[in-house]
Residue, then its C-alpha position, 0 to 999 in steps of 0.5 A: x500500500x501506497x501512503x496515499x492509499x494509507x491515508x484513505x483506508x484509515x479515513x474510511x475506517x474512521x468514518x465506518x466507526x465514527x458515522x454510527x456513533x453520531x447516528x446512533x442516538x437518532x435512530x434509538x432516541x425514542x427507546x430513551x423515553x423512559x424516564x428512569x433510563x435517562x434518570x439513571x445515565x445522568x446521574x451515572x455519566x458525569x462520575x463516569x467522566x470524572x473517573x476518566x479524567x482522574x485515571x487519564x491524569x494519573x496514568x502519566x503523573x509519576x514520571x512528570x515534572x513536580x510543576x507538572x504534578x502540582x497543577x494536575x492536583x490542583x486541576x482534580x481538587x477543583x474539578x471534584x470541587x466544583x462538581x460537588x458543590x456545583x453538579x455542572x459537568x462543564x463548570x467541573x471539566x472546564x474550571x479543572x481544566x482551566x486551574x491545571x493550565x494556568x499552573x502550568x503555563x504560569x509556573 
């Protein structure tokens, strides 16, 4: 294979993988009436990518630099911060995020 053709493949591949993924909501949107499925996915996701933040973070901590580890930490305690007082996912992630790269663009 040529890297033209490479670079094609892996776009198709991509697109098969991405394409249902958007669609999917769509097309099993009206199966999501219940209200105790939504209930149960909206107290379970924001957790969930929380989890993912923390473990995604840490799975590199130890070998960066202290600076690096300081505003990590500082990233996760306003994150959890801001999550229990404020039960916003996007407040959490983005305050988090924010705090971690002010400490480490400023430090």
């Amino acid at each position: 294979m040529t890297i033209d053709s490479t670079i094609i493949v892996t776009a198709l591949l991509m697109a098969l993988v991405t394409a249902p993924a958007r669609f999917l909501p769509f097309l099993i949107g009206h199966r999501l009436n219940d209200p105790t499925l939504r209930r149960m996915f909206a107290d379970l996701f924001p957790p969930a990518v929380l989890a993912v933040l923390i473990v995604y973070l840490g799975w590199g901590a130890a070998q960066a630099p202290l600076v690096e580890q300081l505003a990590q930490l500082a990233g996760v305690a306003v994150t959890v911060a801001a999550h229990l007082t404020v039960r916003n996912l996007l407040v959490s992630v983005g305050g988090g995020t924010a705090v971690c790269m002010l400490i480490q663009n400023l430090l």
